[in-house]
TIGUNU-932745 format. One record per residue (C-alpha): residue number from 1; residue in three letters; x, y, z. Coordinates in nm, 4 decimals. Example, Ala and Ser with C-alpha at 12.3 -4.5 7.8 and 13.67 -1.06 7.14 Angstrom:
2
site seq->1 | type->Ala | c1->1.2300 | c2->-0.4500 | c3->0.7800
site seq->2 | type->Ser | c1->1.3670 | c2->-0.1060 | c3->0.7140
This chain:
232
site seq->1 | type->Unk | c1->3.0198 | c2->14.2118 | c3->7.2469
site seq->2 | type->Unk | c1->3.0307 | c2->14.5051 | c3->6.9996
site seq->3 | type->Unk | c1->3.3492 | c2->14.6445 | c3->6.8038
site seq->4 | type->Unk | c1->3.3321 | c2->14.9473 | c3->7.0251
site seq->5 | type->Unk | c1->3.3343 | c2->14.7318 | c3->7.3335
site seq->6 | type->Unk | c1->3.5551 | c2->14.5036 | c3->7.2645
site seq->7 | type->Unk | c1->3.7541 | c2->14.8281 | c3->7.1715
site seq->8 | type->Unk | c1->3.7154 | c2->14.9790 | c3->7.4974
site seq->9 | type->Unk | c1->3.8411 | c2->14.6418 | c3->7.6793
site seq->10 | type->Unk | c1->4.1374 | c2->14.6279 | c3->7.4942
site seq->11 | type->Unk | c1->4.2645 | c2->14.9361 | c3->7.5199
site seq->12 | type->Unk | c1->4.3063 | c2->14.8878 | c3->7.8823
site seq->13 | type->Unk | c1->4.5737 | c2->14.6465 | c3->7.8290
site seq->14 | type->Unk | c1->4.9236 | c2->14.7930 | c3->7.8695
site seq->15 | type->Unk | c1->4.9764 | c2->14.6585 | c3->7.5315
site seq->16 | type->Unk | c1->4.7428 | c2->14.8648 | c3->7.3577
site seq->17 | type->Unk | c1->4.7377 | c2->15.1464 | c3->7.5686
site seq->18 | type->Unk | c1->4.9354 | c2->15.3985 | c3->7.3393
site seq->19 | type->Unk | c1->4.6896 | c2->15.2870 | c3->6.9651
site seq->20 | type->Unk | c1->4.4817 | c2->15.5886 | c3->6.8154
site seq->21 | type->Unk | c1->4.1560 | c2->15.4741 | c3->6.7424
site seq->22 | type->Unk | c1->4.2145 | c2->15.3575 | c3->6.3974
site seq->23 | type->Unk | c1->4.4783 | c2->15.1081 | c3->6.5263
site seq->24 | type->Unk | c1->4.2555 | c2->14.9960 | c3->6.7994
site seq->25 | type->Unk | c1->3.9713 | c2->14.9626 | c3->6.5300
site seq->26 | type->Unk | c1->4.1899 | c2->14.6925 | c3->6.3343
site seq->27 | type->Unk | c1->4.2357 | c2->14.4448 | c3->6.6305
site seq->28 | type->Unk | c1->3.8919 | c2->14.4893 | c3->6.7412
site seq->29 | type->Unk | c1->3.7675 | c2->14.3925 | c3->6.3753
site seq->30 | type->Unk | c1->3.9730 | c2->14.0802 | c3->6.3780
site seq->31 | type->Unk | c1->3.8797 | c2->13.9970 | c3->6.7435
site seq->32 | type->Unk | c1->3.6135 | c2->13.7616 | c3->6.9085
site seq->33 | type->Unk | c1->3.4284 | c2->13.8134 | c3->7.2448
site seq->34 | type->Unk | c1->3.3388 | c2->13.4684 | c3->7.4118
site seq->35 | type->Unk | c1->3.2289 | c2->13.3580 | c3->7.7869
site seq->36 | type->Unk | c1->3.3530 | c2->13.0632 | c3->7.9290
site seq->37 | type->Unk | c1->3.2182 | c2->12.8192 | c3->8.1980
site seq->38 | type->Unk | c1->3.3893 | c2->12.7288 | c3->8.5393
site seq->39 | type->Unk | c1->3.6048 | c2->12.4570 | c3->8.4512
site seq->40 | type->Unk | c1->3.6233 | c2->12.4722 | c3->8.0928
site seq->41 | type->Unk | c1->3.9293 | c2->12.4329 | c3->7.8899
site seq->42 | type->Unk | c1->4.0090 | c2->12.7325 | c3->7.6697
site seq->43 | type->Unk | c1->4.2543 | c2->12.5112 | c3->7.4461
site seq->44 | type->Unk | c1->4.4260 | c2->12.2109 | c3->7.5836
site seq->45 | type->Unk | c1->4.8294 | c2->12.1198 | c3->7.5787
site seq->46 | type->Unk | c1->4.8828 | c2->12.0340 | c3->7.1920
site seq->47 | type->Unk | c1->4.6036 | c2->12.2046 | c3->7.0504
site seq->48 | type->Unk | c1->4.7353 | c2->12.3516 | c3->6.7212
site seq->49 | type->Unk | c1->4.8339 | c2->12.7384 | c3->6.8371
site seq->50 | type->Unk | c1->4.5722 | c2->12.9515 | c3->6.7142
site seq->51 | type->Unk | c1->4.4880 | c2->13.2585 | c3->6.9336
site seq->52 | type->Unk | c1->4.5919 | c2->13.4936 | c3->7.2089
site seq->53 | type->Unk | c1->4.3569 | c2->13.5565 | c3->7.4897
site seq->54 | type->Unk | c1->4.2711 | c2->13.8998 | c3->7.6665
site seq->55 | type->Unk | c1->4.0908 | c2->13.8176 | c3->7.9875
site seq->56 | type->Unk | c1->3.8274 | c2->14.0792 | c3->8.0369
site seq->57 | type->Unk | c1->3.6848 | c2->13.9021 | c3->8.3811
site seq->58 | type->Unk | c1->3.7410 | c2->13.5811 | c3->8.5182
site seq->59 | type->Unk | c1->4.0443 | c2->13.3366 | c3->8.5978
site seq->60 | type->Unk | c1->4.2449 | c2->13.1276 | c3->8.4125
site seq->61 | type->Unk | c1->4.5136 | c2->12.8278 | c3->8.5190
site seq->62 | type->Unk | c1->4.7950 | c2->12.7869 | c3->8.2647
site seq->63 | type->Unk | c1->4.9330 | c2->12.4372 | c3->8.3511
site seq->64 | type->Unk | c1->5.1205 | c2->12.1780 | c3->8.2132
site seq->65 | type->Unk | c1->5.0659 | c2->11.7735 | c3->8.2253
site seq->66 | type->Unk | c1->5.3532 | c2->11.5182 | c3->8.2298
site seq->67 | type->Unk | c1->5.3065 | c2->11.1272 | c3->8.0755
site seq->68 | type->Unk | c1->5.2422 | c2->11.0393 | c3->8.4238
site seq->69 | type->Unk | c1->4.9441 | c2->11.3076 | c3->8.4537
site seq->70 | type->Unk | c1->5.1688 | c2->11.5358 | c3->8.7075
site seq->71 | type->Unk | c1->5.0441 | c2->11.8954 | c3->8.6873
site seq->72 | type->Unk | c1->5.3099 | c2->12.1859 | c3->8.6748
site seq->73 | type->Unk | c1->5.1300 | c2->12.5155 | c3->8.7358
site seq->74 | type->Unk | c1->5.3112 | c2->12.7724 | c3->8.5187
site seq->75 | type->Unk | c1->5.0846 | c2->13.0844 | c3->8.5596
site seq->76 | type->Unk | c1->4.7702 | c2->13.2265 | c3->8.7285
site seq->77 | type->Unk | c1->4.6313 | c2->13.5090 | c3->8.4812
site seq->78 | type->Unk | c1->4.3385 | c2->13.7511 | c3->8.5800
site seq->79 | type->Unk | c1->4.1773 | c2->14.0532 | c3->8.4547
site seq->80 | type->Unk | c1->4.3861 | c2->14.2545 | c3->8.2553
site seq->81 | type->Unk | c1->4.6420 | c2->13.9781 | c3->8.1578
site seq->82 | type->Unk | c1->4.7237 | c2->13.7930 | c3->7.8466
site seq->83 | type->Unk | c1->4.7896 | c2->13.4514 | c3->7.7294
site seq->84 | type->Unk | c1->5.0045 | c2->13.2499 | c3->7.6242
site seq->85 | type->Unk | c1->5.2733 | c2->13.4681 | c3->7.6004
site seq->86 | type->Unk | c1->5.4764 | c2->13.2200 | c3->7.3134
site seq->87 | type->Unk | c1->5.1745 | c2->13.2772 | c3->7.0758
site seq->88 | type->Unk | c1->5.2571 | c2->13.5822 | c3->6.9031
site seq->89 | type->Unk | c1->5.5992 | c2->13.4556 | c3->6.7136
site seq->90 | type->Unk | c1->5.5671 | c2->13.0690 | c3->6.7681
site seq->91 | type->Unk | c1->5.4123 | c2->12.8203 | c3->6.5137
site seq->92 | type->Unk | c1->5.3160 | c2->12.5087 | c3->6.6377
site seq->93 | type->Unk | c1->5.0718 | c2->12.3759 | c3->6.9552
site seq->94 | type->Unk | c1->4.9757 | c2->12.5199 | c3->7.2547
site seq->95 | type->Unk | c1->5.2632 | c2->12.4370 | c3->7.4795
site seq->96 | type->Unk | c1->5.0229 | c2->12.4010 | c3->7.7980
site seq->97 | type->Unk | c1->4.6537 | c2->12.3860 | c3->7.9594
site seq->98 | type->Unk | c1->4.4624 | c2->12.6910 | c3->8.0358
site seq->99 | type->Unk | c1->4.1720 | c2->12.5822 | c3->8.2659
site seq->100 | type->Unk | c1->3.9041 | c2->12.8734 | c3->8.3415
site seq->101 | type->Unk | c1->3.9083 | c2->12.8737 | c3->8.6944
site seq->102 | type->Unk | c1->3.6371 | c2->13.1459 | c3->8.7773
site seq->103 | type->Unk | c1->3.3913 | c2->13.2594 | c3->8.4860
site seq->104 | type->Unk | c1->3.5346 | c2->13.4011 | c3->8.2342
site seq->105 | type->Unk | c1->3.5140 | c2->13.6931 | c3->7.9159
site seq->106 | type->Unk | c1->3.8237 | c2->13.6473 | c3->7.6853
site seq->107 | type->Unk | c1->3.8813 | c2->13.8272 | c3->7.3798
site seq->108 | type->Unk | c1->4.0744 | c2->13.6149 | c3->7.0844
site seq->109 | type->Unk | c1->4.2718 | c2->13.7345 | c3->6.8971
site seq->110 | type->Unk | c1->4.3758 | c2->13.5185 | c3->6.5980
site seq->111 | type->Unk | c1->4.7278 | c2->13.4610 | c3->6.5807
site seq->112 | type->Unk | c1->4.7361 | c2->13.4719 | c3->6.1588
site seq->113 | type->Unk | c1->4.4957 | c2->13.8279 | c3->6.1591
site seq->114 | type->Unk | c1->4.7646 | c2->13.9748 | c3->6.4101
site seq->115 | type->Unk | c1->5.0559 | c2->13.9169 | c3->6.2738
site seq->116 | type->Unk | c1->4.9664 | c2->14.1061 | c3->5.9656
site seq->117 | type->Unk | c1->4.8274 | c2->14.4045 | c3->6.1701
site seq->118 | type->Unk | c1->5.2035 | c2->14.3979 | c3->6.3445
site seq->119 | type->Unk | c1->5.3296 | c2->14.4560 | c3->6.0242
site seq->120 | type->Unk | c1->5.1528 | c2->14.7249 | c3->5.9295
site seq->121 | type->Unk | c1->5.1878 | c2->14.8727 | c3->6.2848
site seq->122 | type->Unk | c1->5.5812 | c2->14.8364 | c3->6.3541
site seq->123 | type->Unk | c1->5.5093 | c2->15.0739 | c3->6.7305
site seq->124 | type->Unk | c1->5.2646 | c2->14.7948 | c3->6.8202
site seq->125 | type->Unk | c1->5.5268 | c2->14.5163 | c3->6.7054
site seq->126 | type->Unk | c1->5.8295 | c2->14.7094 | c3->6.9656
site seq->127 | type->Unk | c1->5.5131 | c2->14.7147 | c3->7.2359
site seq->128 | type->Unk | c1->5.4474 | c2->14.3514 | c3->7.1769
site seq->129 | type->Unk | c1->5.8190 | c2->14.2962 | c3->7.2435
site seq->130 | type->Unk | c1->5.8262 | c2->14.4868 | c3->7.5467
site seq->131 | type->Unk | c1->5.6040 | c2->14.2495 | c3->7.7066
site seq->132 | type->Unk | c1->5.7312 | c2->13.9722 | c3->7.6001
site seq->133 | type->Unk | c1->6.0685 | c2->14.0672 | c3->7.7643
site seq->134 | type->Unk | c1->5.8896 | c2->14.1196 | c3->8.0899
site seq->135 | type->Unk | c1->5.7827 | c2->13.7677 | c3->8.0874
site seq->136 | type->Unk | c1->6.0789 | c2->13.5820 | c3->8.0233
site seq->137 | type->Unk | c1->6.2783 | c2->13.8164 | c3->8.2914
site seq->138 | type->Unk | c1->5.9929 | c2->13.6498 | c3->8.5037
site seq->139 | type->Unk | c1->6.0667 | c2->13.3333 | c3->8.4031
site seq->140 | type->Unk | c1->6.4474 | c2->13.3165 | c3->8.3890
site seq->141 | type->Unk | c1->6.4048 | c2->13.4331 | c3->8.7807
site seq->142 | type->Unk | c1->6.1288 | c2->13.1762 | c3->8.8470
site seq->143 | type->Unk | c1->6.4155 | c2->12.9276 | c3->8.6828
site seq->144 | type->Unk | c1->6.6665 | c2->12.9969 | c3->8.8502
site seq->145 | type->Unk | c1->6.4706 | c2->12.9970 | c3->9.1814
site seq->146 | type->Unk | c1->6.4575 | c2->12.6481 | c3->9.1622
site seq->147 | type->Unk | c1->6.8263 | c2->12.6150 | c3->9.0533
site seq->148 | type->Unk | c1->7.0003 | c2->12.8034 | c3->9.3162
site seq->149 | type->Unk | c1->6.7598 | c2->12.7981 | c3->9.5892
site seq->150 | type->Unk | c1->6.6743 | c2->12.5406 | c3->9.8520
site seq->151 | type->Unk | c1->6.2985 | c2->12.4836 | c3->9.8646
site seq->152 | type->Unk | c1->6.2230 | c2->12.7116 | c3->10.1999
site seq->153 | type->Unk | c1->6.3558 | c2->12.9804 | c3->10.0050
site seq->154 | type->Unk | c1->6.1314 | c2->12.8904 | c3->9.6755
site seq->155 | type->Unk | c1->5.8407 | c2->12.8888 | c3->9.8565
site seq->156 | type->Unk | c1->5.8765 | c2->13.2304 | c3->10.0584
site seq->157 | type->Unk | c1->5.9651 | c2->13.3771 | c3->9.6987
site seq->158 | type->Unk | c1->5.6483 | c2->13.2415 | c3->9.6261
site seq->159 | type->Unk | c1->5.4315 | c2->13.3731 | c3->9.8632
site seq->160 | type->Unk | c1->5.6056 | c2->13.7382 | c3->9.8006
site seq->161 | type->Unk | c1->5.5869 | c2->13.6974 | c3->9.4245
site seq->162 | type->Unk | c1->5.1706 | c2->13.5948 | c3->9.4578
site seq->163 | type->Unk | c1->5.1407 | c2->13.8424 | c3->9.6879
site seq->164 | type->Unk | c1->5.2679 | c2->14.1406 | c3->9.4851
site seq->165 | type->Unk | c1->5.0695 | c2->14.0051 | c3->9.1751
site seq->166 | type->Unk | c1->4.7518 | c2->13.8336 | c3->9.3634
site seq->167 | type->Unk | c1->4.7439 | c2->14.0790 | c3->9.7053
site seq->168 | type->Unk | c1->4.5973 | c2->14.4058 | c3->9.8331
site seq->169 | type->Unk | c1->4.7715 | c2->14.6846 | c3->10.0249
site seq->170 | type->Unk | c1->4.5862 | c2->14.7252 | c3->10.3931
site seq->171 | type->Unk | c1->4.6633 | c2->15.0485 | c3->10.5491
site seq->172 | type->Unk | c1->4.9658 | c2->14.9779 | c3->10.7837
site seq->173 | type->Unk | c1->5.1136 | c2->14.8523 | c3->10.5045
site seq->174 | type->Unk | c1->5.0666 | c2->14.4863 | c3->10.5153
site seq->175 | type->Unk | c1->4.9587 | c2->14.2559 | c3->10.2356
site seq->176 | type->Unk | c1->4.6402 | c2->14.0745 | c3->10.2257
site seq->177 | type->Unk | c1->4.6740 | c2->13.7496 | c3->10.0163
site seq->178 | type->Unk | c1->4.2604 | c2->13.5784 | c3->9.9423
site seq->179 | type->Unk | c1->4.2926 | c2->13.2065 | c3->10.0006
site seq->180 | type->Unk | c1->4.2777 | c2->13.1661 | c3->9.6327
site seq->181 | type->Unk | c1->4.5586 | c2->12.9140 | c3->9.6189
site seq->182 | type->Unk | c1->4.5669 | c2->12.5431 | c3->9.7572
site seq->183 | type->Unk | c1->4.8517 | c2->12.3889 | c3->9.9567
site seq->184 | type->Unk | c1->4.8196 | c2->12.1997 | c3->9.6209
site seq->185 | type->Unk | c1->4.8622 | c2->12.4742 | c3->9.3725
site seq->186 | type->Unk | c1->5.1334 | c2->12.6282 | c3->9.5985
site seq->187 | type->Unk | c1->5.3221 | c2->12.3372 | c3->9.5301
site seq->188 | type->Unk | c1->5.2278 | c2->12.2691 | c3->9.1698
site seq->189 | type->Unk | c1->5.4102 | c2->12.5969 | c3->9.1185
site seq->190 | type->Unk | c1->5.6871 | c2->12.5424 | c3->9.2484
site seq->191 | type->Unk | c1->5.7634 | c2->12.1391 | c3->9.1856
site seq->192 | type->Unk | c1->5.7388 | c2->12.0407 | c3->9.5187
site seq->193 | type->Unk | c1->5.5079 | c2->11.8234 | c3->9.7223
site seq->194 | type->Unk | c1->5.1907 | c2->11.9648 | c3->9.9007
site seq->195 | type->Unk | c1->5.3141 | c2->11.8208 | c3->10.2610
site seq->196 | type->Unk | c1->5.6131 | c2->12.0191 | c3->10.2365
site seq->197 | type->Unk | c1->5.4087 | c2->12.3009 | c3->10.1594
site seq->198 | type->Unk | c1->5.1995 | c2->12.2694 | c3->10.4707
site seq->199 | type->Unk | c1->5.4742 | c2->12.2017 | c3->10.6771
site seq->200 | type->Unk | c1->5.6510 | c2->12.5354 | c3->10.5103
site seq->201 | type->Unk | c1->5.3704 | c2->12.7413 | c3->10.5935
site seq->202 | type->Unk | c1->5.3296 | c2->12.6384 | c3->10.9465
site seq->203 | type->Unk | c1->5.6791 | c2->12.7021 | c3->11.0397
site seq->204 | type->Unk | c1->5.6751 | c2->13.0504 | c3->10.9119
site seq->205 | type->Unk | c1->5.2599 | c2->13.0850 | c3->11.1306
site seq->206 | type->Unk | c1->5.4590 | c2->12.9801 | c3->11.4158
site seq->207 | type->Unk | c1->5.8102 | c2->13.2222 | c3->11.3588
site seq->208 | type->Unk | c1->5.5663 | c2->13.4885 | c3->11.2928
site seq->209 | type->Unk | c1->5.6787 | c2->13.5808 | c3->10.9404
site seq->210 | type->Unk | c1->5.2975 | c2->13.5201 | c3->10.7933
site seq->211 | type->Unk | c1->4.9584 | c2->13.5648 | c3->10.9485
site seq->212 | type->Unk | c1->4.6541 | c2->13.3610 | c3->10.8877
site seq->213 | type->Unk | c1->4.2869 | c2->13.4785 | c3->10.9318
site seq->214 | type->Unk | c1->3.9994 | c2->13.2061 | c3->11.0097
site seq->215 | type->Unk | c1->3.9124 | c2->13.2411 | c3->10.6608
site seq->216 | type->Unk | c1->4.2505 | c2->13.0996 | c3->10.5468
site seq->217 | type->Unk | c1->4.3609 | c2->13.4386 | c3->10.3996
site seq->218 | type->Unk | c1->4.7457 | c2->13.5099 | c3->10.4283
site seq->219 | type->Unk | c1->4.8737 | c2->13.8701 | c3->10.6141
site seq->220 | type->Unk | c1->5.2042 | c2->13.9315 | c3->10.5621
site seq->221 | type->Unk | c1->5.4787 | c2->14.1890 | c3->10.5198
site seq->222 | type->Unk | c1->5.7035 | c2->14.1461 | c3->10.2288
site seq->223 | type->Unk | c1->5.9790 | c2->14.3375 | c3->10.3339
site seq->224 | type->Unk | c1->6.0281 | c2->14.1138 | c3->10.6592
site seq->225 | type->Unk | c1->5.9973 | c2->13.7893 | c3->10.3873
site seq->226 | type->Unk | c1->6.2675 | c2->13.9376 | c3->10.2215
site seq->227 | type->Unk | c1->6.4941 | c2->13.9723 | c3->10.5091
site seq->228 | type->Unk | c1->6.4062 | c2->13.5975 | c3->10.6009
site seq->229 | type->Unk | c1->6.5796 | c2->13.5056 | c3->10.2836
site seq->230 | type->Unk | c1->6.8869 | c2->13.7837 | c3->10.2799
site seq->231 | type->Unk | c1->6.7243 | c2->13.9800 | c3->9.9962
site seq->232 | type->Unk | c1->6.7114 | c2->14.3018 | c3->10.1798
């Protein structure tokens, strides 16, 4: 991929959206363009923390592994997303896996190269912030999910939270959720076990709150969700 391509990817991404072209010209020079295979790792849980990753096309799995080989699913980015999140102002290793789920383009960018263009661009550096603050707001709710709520609640916050991230709008105002996520993953995400998962979701088929097409793929309307668990 060429500087001005890579350029033109990048300045998609909310955080780059505001750069003139000289700006934009400086990251692309110190960025790299690479495809990655189904299943491939794009660094692994301790790798020493090198790079953040633009996803131009594909799917990636950001996951952490206990001693015991337990998988905690902490994020599933797509187009237009960034990862990890920690790598801009944190020295160290990679605090999780990212597994590339679908084929993917990502553009690195080299942790060391960008921190000296943040400097020297101080809007960029209030940007970079910006997002960051997004994600922990989207963690500290994911955390406290799981402290204050019983596990029928976590999991229809789940399904509304994939849904408004992962869905698509039909026309009576529904959302139509892909089966893109296992029983498996559903419960990776949220620390519970894949039976209870199953058991979750057929309760809520059979109460009407979710729909289910022979393909597998989820209908459902988020405001009703929301009601089932006094949000609205």
């Amino acid at each position: 991929m060429k500087i001005e391509d890579i350029k033109r990817v990048l300045s998609n991404f909310t955080l780059f959206h505001e750069l003139n072209n000289f700006e934009l010209t400086k990251i692309a020079n110190i960025s790299i363009a690479r495809e990655w295979k189904r299943h491939s790792h794009v660094f692994l849980q301790g790798d020493p923390l090198e790079s953040v990753y633009f996803i131009f096309d594909g799917k990636i799995k950001i996951y952490k592994s206990d001693i015991s080989g337990k998988e905690q699913i902490v994020a599933i980015a797509k187009k237009g997303e960034m990862f990890p999140h920690v790598g801009f102002f944190r020295k160290g290793d990679y605090p999780a896996y990212a597994e590339v789920l679908e084929p993917a383009t990502l553009i690195a960018v080299p942790i060391s190269k960008f921190e000296k263009v943040l400097i020297e661009n101080p809007e960029l550096c209030i940007k970079v912030f910006k997002v960051l603050g997004e994600k922990i707001i989207d963690l500290q709710n994911r955390l406290e999910e799981q402290i204050l709520n019983n596990t029928y609640e976590q999991i229809v916050k789940l399904i509304i939270r994939l849904a408004q991230k992962h869905g698509m709008e039909l026309v009576d105002g529904t959302i139509h959720l892909k089966s893109e996520f296992t029983n498996k993953d559903l419960a990776n995400m949220i620390g519970t076990t894949r039976e209870t998962i199953s058991r979750t979701l057929t309760k809520m088929k059979k109460d009407e709150l979710i729909e289910v097409d022979p393909d597998g793929n989820m209908i459902l309307d988020i405001p009703i969700l929301m009601k089932e668990i006094n949000l609205l």
